[in-house]
C-alpha positions as CSV (number, residue, x, y, z in Angstrom):
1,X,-18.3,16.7,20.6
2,X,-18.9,13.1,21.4
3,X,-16.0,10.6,21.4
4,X,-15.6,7.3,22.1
5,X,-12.7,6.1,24.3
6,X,-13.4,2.2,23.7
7,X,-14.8,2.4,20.3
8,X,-13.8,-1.6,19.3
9,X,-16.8,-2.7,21.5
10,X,-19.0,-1.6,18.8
11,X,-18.0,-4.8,16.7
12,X,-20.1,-6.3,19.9
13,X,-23.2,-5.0,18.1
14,X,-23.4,-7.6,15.2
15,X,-24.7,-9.8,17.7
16,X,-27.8,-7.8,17.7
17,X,-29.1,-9.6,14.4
18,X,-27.8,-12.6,15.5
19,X,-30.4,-12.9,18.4
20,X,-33.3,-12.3,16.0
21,X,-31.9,-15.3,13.5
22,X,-31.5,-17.6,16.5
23,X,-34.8,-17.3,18.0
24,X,-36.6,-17.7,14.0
25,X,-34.3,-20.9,14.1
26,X,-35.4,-22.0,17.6
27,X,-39.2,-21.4,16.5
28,X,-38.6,-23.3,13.5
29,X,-37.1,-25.8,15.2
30,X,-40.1,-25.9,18.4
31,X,-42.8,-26.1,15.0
32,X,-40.9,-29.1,13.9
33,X,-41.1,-31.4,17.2
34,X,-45.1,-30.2,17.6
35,X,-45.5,-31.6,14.0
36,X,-44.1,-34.4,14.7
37,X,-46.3,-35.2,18.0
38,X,-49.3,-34.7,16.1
39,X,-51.7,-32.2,13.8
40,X,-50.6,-28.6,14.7
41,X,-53.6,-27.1,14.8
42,X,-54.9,-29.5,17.2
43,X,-51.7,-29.1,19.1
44,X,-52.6,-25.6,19.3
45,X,-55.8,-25.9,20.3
46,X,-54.5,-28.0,23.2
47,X,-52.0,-25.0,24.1
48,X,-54.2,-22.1,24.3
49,X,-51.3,-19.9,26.3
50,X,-48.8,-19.9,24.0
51,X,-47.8,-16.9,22.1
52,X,-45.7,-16.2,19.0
53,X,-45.9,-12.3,19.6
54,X,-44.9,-12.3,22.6
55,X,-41.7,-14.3,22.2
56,X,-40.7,-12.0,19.5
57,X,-41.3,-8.7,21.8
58,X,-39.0,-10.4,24.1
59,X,-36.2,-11.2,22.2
60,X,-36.4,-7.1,20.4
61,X,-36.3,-5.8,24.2
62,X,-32.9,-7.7,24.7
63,X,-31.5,-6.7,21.7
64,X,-32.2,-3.1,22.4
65,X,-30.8,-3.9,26.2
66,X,-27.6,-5.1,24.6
67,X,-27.5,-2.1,22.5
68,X,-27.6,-0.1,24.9
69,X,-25.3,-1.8,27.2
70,X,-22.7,-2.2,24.0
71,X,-22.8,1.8,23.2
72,X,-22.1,2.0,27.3
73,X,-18.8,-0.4,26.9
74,X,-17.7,1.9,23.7
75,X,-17.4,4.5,26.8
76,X,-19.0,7.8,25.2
77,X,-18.1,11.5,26.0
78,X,-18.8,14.4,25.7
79,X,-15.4,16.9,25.7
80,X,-18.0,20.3,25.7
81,X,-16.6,21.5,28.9
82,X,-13.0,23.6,28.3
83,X,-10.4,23.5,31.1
84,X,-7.9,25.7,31.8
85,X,-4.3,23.2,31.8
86,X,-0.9,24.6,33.7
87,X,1.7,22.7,32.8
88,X,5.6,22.9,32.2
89,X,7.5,21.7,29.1
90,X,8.7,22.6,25.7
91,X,7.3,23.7,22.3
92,X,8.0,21.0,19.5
93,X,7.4,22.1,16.0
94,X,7.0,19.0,13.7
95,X,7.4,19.6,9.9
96,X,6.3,16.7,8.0
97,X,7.2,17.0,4.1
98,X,3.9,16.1,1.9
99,X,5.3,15.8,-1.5
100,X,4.6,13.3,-3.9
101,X,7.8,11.5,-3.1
102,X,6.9,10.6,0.6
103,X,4.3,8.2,-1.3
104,X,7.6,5.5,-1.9
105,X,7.0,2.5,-0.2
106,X,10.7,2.3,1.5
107,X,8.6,1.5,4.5
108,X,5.2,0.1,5.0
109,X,3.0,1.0,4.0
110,X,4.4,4.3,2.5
111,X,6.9,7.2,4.0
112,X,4.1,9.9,4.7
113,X,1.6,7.6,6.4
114,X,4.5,5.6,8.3
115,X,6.1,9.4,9.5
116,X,2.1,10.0,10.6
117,X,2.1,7.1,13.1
118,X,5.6,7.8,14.7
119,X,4.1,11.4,15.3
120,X,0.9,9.8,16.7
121,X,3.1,7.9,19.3
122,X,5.1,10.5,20.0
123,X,2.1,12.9,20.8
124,X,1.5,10.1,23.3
125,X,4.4,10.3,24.8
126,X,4.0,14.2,25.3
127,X,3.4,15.4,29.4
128,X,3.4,19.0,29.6
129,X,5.2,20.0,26.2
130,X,3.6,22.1,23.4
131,X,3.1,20.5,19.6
132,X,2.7,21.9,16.5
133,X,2.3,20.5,13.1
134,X,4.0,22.6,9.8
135,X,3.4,20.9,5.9
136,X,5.4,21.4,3.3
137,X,6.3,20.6,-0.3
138,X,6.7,23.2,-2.7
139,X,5.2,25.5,-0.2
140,X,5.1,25.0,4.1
141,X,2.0,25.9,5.7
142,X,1.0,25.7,9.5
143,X,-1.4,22.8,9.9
144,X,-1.9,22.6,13.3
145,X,-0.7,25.6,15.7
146,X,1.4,25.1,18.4
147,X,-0.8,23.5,21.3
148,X,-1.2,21.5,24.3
149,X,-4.2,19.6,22.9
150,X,-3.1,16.5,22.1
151,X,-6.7,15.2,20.9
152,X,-6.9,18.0,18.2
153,X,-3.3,17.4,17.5
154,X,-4.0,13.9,16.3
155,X,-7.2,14.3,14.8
156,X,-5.3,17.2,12.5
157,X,-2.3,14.6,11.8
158,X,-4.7,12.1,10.3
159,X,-6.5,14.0,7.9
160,X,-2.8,15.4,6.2
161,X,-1.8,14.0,3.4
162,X,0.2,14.5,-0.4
163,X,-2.9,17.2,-1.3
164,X,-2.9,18.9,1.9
165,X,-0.1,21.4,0.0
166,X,-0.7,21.8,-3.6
167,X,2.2,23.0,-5.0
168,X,5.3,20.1,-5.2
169,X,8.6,20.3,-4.3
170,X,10.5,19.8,-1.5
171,X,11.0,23.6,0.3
172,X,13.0,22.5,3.4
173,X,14.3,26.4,3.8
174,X,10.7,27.6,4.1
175,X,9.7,25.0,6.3
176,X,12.3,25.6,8.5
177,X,11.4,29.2,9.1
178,X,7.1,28.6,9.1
179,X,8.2,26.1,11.8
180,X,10.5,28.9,14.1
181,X,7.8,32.1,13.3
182,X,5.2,29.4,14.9
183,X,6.4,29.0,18.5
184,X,4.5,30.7,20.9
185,X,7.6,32.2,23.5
186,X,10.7,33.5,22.7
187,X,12.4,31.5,25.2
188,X,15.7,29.9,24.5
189,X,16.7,26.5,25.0
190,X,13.1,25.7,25.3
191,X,12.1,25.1,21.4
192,X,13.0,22.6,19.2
193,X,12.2,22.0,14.9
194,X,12.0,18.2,14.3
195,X,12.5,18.1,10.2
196,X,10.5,14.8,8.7
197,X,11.5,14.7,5.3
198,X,13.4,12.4,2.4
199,X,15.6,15.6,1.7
200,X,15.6,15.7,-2.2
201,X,15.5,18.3,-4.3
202,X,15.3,21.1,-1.8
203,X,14.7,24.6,-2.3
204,X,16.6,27.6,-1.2
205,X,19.2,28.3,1.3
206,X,18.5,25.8,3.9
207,X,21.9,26.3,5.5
208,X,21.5,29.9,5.8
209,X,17.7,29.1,7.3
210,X,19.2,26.6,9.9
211,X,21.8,29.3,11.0
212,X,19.2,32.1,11.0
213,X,17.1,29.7,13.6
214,X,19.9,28.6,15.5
215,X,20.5,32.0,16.3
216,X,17.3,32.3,18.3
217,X,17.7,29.6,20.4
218,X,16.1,27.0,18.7
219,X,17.0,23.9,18.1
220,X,16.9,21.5,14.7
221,X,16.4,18.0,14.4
222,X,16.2,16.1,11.2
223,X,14.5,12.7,10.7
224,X,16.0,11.2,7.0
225,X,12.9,9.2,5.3
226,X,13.5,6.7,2.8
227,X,16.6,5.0,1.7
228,X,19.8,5.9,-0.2
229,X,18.8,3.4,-3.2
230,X,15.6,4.8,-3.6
231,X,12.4,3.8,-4.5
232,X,9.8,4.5,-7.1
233,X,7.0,6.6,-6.2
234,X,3.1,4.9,-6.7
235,X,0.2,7.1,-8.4
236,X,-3.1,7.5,-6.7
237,X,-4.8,6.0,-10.1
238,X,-2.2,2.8,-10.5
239,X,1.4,2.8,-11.7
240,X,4.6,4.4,-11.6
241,X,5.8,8.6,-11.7
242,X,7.7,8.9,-15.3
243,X,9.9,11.1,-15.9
244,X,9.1,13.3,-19.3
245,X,11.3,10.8,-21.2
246,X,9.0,8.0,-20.0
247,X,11.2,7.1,-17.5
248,X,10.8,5.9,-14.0
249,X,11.1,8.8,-11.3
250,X,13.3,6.6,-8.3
251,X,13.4,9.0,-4.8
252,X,16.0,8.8,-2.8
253,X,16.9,10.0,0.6
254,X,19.6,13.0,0.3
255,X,20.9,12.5,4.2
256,X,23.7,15.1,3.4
257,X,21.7,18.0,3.6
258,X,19.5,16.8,6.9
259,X,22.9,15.9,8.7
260,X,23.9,19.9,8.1
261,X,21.1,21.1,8.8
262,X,21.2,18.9,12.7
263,X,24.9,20.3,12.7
264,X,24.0,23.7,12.0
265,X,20.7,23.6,14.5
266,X,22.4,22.3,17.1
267,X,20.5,18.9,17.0
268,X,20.7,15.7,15.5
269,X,20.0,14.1,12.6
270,X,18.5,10.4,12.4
271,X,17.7,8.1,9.6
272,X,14.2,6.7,10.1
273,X,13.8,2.7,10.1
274,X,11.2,0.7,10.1
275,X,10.8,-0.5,13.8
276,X,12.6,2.6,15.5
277,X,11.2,5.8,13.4
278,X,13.8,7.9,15.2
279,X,11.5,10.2,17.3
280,X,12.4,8.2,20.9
281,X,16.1,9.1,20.5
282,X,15.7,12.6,20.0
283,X,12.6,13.3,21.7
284,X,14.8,11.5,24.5
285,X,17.3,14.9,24.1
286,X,14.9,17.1,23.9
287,X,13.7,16.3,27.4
288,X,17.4,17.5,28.5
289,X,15.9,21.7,26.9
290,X,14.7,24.4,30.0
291,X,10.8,23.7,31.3
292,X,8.7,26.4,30.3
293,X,5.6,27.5,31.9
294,X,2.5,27.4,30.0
295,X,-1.0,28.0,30.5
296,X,-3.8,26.7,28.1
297,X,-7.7,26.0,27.7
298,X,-8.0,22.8,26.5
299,X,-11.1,20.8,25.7
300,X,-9.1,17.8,27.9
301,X,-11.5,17.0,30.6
302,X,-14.5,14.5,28.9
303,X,-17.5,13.7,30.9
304,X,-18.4,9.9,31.5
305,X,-22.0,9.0,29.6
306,X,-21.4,5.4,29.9
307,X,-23.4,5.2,33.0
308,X,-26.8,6.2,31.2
309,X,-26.5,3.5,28.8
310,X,-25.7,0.7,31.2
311,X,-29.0,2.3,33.2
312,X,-31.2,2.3,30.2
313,X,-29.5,-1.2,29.2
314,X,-30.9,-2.7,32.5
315,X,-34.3,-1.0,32.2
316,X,-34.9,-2.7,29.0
317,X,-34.0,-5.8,30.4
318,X,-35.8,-5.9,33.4
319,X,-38.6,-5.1,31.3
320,X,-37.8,-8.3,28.7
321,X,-38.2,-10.1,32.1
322,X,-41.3,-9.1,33.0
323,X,-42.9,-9.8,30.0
324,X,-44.6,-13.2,30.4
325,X,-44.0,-15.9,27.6
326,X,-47.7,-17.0,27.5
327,X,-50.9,-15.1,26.9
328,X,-52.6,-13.6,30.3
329,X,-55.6,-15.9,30.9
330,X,-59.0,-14.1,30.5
331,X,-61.6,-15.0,33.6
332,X,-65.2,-13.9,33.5
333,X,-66.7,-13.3,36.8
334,X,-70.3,-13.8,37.2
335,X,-72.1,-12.7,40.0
């Protein structure tokens, strides 16, 4: 798999076509001032070494030297080499809710996509601990199983979204328990379930799920998304979600039943805002759980190409200035 570390360098690479437009300006320019000194065919005549092609040549071998050397600054690798990783830490289960109601735009710019980038940071924020990724709506599913690869971890968090679970509702029970069959050890006080969801409408006996899981060991944290006023919830082709009567739907964040569920699991429960998500705080007491040992194989080690890019980048232009502006002179040698 190749990836790029510095991809934003590749915006470099518009200056590619610019080189060709400037010199076909300069040219036109140069034909100008030569017509203006006298006939150009003369003029040419009187300039027998200069050469059109080989100005052109020129200018193509830099721009393929400063492709090359921009491809080197977007820093490509190659992850084909699996490592095996020791570390210590904890397992974090995430469950992120996908239903239609975590398209509200309480936040910016909507309650699913805003929950996606505070789990992006906090995957950065990871060193040693375990992540895994549980959707839910009207069903849960496991999305991502619990792992120390951090680079899968986030390229599977990007591609979730509302379809990623067909079936809507807002199954917080089921989610729960997907989340605590997922950990990898049985260790207590070395798990934890952070719940991302707006809380309304749930499904079946979440207290009794959050009691059930708390008697393992594991703890529950519960992120409330949205706000208590509610908001109305977009459609993908325009408009507003109506009600049967024609009506529009308004979410709103039920923070009742995510406070009992923290209570019951032995966690916390915080309401998301829009410049602290929540995740610091309790990722902040989740540090305080036992270290467990883990070993994994992890595609975490990427080997450097950038280095045979800059190499080939300097070939080409070494070879742009070796290339001689004017025609070679022909001699005939008579003996």
């Amino acid at each position: 798999m190749v990836y790029l570390a510095q991809s934003q360098y590749l915006l470099l690479l518009l200056i590619v076509p610019l080189l060709f437009v400037a010199y076909a300006l300069y040219r036109r320019f140069r034909r100008r001032r030569i017509a203006r000194l006298g006939d150009p065919a003369l003029v040419a005549r009187l300039m027998p070494d200069a050469s059109t092609g080989k100005g052109w040549l020129k200018v193509t071998l830099l721009a393929v030297a400063w492709l090359f050397f921009v491809i080197g600054l977007a820093r490509p690798q190659l992850g084909a080499r699996l490592k095996e990783h020791e570390s210590q830490g904890v397992e974090v289960m995430i469950a992120l809710d996908v239903s239609n109601s975590m398209l509200a735009e309480d936040y910016s710019p909507n309650r699913l996509e805003r929950s996606k980038l505070a789990i992006s940071r906090l995957v950065d924020r990871l060193q040693g601990d375990r992540i895994g990724l549980v959707v839910f709506a009207g069903e849960a599913f496991v999305q991502l199983p619990i792992t120390a690869d951090y680079v899968s971890a986030k390229i599977f968090l990007k591609n979730i979204d509302t379809g990623s679970v067909p079936i809507q509702g807002t199954a917080l029970a089921e989610a729960l328990m997907t989340s605590a069959r997922s950990f990898s050890t049985q260790s207590e006080r070395s798990r934890a379930i952070i719940l991302i969801t707006d809380g309304e409408d749930h499904e079946g006996d979440v207290a009794e799920a959050a009691r059930t899981i708390a008697e393992q060991g594991i703890r529950i944290y519960t992120i409330g998304v949205g706000s208590p006023q509610g908001k109305p919830i977009p459609q993908p082709g325009g408009g507003l979600l109506k009600d049967s009567d024609g009506n529009i739907v308004v979410t709103r964040l039920d923070e009742d039943v995510l406070q009992e569920i923290a209570g019951i699991g032995g966690g916390k429960y915080v309401r998301a805002g829009n410049s602290e998500f929540g995740l610091n705080p309790i990722i902040d007491d989740i540090r305080t759980l036992d270290k467990e040992q883990f070993s994994s194989v992890v595609f975490e080690d990427y080997d450097e190409q950038y280095m045979y890019f800059f190499a080939i980048a300097l070939f080409f232009l070494v070879l742009e200035l070796l290339v001689p502006e004017r025609k070679a002179r022909r001699r005939l040698f008579k003996h």
